[in-house]
Backbone as JSON Lines, residues from 0, in Angstrom:
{"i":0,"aa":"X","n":[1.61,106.74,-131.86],"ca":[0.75,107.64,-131.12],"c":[0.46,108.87,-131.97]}
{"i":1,"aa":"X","n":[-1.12,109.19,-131.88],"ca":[-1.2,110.5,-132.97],"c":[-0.78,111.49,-132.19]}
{"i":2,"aa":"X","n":[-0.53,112.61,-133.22],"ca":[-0.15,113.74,-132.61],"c":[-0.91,114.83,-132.11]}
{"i":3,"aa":"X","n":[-1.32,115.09,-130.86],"ca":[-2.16,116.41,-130.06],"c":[-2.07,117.46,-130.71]}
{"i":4,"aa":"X","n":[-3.77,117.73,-131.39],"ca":[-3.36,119.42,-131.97],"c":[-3.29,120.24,-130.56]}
{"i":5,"aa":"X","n":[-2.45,121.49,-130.74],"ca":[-2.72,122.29,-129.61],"c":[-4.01,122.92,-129.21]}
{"i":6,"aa":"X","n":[-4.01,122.89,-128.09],"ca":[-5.63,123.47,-127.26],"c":[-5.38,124.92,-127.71]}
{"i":7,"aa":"X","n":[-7.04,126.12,-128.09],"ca":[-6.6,127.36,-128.69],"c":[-5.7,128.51,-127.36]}
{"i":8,"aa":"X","n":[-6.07,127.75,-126.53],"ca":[-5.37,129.18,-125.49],"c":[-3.34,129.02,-125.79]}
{"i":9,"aa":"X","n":[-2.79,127.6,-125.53],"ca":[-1.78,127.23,-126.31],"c":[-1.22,127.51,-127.47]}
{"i":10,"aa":"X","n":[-2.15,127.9,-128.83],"ca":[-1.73,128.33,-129.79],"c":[-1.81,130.17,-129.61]}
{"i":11,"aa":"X","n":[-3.2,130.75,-129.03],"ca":[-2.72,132.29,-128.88],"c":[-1.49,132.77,-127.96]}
{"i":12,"aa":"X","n":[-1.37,132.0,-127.29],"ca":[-0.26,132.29,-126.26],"c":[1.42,132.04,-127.66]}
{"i":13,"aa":"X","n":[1.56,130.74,-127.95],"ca":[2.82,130.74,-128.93],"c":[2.93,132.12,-130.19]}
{"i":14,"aa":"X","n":[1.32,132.35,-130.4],"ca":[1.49,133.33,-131.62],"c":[1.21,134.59,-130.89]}
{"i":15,"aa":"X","n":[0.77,134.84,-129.72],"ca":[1.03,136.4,-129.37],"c":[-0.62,136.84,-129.47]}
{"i":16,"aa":"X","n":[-1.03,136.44,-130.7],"ca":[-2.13,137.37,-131.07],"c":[-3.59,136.58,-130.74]}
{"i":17,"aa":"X","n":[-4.43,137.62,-130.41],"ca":[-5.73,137.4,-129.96],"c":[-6.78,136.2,-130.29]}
{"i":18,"aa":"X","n":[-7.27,135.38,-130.05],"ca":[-7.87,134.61,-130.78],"c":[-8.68,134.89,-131.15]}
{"i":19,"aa":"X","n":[-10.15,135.91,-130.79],"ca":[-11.15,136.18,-131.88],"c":[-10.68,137.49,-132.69]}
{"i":20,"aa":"X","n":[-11.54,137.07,-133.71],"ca":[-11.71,137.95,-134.53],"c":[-12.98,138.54,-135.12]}
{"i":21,"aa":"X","n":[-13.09,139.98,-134.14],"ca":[-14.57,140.21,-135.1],"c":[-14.78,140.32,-136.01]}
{"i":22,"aa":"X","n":[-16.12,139.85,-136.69],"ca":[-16.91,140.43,-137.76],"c":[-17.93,141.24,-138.02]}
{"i":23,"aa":"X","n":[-17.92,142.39,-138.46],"ca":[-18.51,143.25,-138.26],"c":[-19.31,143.23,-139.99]}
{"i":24,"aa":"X","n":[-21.13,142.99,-139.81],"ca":[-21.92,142.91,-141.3],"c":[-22.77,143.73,-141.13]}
{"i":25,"aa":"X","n":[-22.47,145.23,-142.26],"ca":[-23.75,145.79,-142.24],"c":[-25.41,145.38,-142.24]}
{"i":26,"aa":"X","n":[-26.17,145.9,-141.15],"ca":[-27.5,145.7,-141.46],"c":[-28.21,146.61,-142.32]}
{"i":27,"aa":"X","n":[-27.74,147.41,-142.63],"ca":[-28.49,148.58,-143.74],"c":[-27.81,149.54,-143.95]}
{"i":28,"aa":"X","n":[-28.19,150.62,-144.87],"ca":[-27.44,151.69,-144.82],"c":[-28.32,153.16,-144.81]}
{"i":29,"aa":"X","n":[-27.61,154.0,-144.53],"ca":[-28.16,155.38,-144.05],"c":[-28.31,155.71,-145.44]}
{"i":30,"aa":"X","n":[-29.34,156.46,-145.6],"ca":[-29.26,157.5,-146.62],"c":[-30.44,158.41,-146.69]}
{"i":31,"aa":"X","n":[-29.22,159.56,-146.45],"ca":[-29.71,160.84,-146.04],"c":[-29.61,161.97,-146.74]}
{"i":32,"aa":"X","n":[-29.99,163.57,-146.96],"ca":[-29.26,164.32,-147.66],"c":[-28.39,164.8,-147.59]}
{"i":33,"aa":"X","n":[-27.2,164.73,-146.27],"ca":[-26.03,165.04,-146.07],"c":[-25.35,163.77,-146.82]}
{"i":34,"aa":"X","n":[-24.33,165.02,-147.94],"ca":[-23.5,164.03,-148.66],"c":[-21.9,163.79,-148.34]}
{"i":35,"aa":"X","n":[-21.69,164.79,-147.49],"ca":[-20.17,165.16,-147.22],"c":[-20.22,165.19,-145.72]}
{"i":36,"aa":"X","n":[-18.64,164.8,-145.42],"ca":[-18.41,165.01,-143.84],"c":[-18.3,166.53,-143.64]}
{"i":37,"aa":"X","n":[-17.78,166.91,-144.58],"ca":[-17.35,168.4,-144.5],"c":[-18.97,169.52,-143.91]}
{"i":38,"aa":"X","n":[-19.62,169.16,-144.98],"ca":[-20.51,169.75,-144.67],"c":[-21.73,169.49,-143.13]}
{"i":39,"aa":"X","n":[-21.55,168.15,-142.43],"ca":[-22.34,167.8,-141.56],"c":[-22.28,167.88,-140.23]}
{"i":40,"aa":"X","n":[-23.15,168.26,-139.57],"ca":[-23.32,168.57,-138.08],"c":[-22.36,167.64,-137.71]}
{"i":41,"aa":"X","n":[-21.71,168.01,-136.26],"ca":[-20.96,167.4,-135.19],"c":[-21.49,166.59,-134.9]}
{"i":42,"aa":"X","n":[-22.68,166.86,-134.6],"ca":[-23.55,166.29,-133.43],"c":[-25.38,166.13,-134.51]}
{"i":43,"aa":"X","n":[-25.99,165.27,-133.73],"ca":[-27.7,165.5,-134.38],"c":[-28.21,166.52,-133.74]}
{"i":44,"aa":"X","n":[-27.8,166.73,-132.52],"ca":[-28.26,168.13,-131.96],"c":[-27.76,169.59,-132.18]}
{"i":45,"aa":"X","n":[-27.01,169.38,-133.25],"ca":[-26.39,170.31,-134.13],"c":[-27.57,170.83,-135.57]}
{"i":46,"aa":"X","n":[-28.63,170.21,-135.23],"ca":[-29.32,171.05,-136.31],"c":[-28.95,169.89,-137.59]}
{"i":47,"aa":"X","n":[-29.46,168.65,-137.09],"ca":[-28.73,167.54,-138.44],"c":[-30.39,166.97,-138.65]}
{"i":48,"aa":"X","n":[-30.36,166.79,-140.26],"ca":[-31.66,166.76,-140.36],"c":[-32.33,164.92,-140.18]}
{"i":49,"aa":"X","n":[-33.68,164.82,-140.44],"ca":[-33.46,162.91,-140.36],"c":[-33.47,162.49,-142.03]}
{"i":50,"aa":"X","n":[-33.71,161.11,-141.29],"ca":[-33.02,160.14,-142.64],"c":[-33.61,158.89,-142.67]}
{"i":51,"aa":"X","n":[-33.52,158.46,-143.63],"ca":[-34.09,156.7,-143.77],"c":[-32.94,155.95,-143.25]}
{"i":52,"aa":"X","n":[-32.95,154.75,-143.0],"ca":[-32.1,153.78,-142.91],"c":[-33.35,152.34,-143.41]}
{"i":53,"aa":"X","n":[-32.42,151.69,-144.6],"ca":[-33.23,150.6,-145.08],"c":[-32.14,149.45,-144.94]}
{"i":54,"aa":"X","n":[-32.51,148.87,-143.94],"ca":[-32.5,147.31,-143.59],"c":[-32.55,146.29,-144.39]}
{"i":55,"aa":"X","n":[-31.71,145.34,-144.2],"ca":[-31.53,144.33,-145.0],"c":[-32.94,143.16,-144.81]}
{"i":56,"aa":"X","n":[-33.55,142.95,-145.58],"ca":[-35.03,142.38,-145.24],"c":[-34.89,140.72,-144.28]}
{"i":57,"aa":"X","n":[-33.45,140.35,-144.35],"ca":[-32.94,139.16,-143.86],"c":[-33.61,139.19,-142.05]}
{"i":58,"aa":"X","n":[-33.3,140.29,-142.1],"ca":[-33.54,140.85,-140.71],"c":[-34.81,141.19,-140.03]}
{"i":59,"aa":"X","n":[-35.63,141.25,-140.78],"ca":[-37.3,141.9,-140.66],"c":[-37.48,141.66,-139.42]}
{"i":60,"aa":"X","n":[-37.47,140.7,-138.85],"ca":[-37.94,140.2,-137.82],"c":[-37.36,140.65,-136.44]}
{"i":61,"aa":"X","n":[-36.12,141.33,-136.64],"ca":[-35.61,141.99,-135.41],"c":[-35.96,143.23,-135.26]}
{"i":62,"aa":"X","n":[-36.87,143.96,-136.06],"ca":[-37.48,145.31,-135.56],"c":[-38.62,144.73,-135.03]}
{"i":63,"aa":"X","n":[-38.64,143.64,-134.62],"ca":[-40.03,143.49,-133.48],"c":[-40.09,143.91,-132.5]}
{"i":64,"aa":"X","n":[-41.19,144.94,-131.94],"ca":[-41.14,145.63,-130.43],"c":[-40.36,147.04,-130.73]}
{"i":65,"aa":"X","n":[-40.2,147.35,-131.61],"ca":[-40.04,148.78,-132.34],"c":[-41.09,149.45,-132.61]}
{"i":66,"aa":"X","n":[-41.08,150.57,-132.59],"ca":[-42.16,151.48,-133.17],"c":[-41.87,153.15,-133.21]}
{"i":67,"aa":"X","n":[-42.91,153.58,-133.89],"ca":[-42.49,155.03,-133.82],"c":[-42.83,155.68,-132.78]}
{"i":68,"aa":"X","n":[-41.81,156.74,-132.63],"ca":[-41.56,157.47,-131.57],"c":[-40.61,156.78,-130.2]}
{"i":69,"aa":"X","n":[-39.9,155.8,-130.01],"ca":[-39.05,155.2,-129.6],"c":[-37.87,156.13,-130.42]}
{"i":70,"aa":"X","n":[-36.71,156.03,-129.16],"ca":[-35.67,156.51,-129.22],"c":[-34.83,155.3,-129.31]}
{"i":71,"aa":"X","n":[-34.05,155.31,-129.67],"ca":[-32.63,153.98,-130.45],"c":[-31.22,154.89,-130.58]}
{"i":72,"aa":"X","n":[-30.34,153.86,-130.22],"ca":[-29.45,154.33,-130.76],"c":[-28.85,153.38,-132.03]}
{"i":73,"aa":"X","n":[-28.43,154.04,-132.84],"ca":[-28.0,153.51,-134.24],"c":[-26.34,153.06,-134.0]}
{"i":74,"aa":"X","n":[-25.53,151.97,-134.18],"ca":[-24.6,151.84,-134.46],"c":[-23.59,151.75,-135.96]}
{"i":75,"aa":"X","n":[-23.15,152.81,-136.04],"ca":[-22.73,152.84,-137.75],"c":[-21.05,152.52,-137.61]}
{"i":76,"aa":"X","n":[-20.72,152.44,-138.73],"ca":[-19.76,152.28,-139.51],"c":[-18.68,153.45,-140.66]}
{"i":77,"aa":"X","n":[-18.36,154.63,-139.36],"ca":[-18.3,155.36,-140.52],"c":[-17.15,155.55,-141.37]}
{"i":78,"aa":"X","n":[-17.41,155.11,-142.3],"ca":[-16.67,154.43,-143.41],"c":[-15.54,155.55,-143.92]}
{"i":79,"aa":"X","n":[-15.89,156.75,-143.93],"ca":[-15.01,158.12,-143.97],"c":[-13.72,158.06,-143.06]}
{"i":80,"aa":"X","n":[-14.28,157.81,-141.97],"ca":[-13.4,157.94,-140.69],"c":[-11.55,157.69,-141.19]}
{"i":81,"aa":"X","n":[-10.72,158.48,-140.4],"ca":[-9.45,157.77,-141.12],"c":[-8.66,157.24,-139.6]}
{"i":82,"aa":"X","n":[-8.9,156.21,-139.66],"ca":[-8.35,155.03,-138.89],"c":[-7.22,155.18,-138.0]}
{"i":83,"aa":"X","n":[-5.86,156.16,-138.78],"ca":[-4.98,156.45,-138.28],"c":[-4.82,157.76,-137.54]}
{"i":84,"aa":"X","n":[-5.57,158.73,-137.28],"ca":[-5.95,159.4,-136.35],"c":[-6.03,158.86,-134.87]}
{"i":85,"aa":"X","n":[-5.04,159.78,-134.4],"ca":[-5.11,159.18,-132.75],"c":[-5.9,161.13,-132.11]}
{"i":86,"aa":"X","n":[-5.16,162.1,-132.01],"ca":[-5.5,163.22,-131.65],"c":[-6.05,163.86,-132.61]}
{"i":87,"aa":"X","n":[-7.36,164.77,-131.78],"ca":[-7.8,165.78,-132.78],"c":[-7.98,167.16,-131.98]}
{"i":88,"aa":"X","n":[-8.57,168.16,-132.53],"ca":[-8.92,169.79,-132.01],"c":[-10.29,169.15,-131.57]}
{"i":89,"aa":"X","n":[-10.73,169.39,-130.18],"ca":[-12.46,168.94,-130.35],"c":[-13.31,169.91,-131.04]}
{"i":90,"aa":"X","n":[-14.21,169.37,-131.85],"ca":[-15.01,170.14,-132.8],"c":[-14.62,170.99,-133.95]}
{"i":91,"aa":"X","n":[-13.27,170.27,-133.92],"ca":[-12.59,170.99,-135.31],"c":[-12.16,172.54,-134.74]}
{"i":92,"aa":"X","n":[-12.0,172.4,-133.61],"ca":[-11.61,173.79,-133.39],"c":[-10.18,174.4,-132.63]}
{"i":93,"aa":"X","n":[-9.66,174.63,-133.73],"ca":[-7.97,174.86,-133.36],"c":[-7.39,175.75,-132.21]}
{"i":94,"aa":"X","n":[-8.71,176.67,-131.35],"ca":[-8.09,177.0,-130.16],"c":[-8.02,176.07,-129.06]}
{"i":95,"aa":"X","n":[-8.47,174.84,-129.04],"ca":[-9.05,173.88,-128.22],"c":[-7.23,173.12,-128.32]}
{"i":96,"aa":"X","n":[-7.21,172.26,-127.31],"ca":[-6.06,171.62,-126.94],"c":[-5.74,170.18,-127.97]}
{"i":97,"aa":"X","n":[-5.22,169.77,-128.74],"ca":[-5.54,168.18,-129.12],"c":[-5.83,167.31,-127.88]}
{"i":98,"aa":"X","n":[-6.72,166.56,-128.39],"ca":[-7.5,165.25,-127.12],"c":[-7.29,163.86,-128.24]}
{"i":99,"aa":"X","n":[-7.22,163.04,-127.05],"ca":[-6.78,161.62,-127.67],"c":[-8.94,161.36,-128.34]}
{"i":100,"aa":"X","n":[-8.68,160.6,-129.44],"ca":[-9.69,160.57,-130.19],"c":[-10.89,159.73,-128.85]}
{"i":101,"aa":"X","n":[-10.09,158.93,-128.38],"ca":[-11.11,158.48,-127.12],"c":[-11.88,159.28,-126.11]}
{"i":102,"aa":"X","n":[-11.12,160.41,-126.44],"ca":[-12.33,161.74,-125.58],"c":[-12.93,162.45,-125.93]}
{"i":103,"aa":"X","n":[-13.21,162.08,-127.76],"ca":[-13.85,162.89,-128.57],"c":[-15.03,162.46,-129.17]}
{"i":104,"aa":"X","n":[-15.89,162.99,-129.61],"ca":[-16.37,162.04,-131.04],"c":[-16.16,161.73,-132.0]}
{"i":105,"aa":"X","n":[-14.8,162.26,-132.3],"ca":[-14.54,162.33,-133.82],"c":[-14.37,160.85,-134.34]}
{"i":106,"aa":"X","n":[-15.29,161.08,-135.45],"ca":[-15.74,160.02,-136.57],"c":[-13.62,159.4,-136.99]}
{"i":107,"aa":"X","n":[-13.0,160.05,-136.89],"ca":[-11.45,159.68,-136.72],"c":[-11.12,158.95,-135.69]}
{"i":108,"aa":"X","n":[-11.08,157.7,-135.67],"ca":[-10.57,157.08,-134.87],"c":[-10.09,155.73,-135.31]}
{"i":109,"aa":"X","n":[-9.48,155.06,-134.58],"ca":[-8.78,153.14,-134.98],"c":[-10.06,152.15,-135.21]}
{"i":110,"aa":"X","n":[-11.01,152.42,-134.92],"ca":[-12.15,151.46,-135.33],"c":[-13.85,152.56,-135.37]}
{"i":111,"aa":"X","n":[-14.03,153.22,-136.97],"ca":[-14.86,154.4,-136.56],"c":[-16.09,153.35,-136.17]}
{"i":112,"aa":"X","n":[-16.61,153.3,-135.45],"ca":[-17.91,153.21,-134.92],"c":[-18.51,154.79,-134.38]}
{"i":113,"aa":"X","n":[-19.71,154.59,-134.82],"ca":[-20.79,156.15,-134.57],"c":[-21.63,155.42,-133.71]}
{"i":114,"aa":"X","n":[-21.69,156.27,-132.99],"ca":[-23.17,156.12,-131.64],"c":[-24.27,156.82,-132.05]}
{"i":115,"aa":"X","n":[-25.49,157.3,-132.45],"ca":[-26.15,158.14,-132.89],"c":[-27.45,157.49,-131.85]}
{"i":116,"aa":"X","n":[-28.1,158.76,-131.22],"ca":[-29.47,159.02,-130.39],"c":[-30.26,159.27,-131.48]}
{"i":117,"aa":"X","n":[-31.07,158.41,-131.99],"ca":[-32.4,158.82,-132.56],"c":[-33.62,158.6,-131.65]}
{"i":118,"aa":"X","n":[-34.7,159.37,-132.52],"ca":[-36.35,159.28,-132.75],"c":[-36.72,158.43,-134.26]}
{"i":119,"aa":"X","n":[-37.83,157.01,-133.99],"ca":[-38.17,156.7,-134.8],"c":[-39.23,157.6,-135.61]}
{"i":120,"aa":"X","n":[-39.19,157.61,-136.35],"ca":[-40.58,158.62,-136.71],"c":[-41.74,158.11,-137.48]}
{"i":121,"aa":"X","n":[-40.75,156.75,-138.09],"ca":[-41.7,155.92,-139.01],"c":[-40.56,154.5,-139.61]}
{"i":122,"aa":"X","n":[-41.64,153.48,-139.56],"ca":[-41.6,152.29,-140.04],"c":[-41.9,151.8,-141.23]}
{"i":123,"aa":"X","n":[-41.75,151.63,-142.39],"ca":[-42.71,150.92,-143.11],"c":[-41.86,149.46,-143.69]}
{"i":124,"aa":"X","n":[-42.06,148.69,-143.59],"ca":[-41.5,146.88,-143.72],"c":[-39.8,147.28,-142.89]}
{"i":125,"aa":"X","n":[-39.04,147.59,-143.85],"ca":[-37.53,147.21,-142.92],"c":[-36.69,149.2,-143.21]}
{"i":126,"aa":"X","n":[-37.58,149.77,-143.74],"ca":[-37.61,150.72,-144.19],"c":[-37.6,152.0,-142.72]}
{"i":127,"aa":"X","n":[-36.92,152.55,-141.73],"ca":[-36.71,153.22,-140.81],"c":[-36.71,154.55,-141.29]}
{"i":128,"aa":"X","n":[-37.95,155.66,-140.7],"ca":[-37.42,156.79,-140.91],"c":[-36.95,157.44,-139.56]}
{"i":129,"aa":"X","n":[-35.36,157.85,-139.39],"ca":[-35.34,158.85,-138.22],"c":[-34.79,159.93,-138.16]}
{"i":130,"aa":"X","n":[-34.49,160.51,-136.86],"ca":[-34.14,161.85,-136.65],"c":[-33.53,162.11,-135.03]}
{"i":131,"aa":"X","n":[-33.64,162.87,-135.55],"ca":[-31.91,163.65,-135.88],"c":[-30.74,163.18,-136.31]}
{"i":132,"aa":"X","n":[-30.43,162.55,-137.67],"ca":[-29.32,162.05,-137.7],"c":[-28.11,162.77,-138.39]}
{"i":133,"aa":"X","n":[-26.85,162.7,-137.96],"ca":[-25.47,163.54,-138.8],"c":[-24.67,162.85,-139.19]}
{"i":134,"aa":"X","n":[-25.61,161.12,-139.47],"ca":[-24.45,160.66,-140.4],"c":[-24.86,161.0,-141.7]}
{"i":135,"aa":"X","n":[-23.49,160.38,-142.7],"ca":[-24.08,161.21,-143.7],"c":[-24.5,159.8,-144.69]}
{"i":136,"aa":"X","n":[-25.05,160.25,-146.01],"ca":[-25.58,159.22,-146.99],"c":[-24.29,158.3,-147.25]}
{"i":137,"aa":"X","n":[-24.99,157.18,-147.35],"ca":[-24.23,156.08,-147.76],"c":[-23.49,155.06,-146.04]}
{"i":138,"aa":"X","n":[-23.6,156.0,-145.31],"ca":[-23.22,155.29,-143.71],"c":[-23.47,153.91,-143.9]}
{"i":139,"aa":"X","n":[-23.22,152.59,-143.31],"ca":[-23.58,151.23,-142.93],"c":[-23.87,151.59,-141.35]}
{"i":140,"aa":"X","n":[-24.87,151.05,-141.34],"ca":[-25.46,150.74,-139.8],"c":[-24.75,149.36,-139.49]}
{"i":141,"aa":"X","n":[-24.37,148.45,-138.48],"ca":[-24.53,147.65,-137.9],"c":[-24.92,147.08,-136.94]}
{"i":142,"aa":"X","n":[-25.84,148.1,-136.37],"ca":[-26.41,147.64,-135.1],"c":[-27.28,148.93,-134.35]}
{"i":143,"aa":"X","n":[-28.22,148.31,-134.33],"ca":[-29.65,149.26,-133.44],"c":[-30.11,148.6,-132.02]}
{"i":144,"aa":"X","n":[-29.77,149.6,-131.08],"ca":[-30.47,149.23,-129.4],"c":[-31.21,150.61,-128.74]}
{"i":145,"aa":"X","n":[-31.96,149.57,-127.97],"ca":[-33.05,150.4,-127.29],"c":[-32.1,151.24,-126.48]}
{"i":146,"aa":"X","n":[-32.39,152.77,-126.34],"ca":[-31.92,153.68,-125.18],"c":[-32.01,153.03,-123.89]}
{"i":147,"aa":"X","n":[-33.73,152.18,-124.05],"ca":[-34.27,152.13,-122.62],"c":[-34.04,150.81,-122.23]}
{"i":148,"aa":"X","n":[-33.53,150.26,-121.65],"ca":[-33.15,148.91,-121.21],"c":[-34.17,148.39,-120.45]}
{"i":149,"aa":"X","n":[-35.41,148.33,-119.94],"ca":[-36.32,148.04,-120.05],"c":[-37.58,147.1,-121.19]}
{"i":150,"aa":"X","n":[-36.85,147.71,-122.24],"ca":[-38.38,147.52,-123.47],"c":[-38.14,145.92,-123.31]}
{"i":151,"aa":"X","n":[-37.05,145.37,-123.56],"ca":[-37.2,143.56,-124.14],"c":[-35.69,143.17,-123.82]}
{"i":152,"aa":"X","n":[-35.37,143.29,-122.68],"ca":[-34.01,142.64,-122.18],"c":[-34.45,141.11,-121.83]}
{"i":153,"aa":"X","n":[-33.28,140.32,-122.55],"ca":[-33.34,139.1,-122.51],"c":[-31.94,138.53,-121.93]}
């Protein structure tokens, strides 16, 4: 009689650990004139200036139903971030209480993902110009959605 491989809920259960595993692939990257964290807005509504983001051309076809002047939010990767950060001062500001990084924005956290509210301002092939953004140059995007859940929900 052959032998039954185990079914996967059977094997995560014996090993403890989760069965998926994400993968997370940049679609483009930011690049902007903010070069440093040090130097960059908190926030885009902090007076953060815009920026290109150029897209991997693999992709062309998913800025369909985009255009300028649409608001998006950008999902980045910020690669700075230091992972092992659990508490911070909010806004870097040491009279403030430490808050667990989950009540903050800080780009410091166990998996940095950035949320960023943009304005498109311009398109040209996979080439995005927007604004207000405070990530800084060199960011990986992985993911762009409509604010408005309306435009093309499928």
């Amino acid at each position: 009689m052959a032998k039954q491989k185990a079914s996967p809920k059977a094997r995560r259960k014996k090993s403890g650990a989760p069965s998926l595993r994400p993968v997370l692939r940049p679609i483009g990257i930011i690049h902007s004139p903010l070069i440093s964290r040090k130097n960059a807005p908190r926030q885009g509504t902090d007076g953060a200036p815009s920026a290109y983001l150029d897209l991997d051309p693999a992709i062309k076809d998913a800025l369909t139903g985009l255009a300028k002047g649409d608001e998006v939010i950008l999902i980045t990767w910020l690669h700075q971030g230091n992972r092992k950060t659990l508490q911070v001062h909010p806004r870097q500001d040491l009279s403030r209480p430490l808050a667990g990084v989950f009540a903050t924005r800080s780009p410091d956290r166990p998996n940095p993902l950035g949320l960023h509210r943009v304005t498109i301002l311009e398109i040209t092939n996979t080439r995005l110009h927007v604004g207000p953004l405070e990530a800084i140059d060199g960011t990986p995007v992985v993911d762009i959605k409509p604010t408005r859940c309306d435009l093309h929900d499928s």
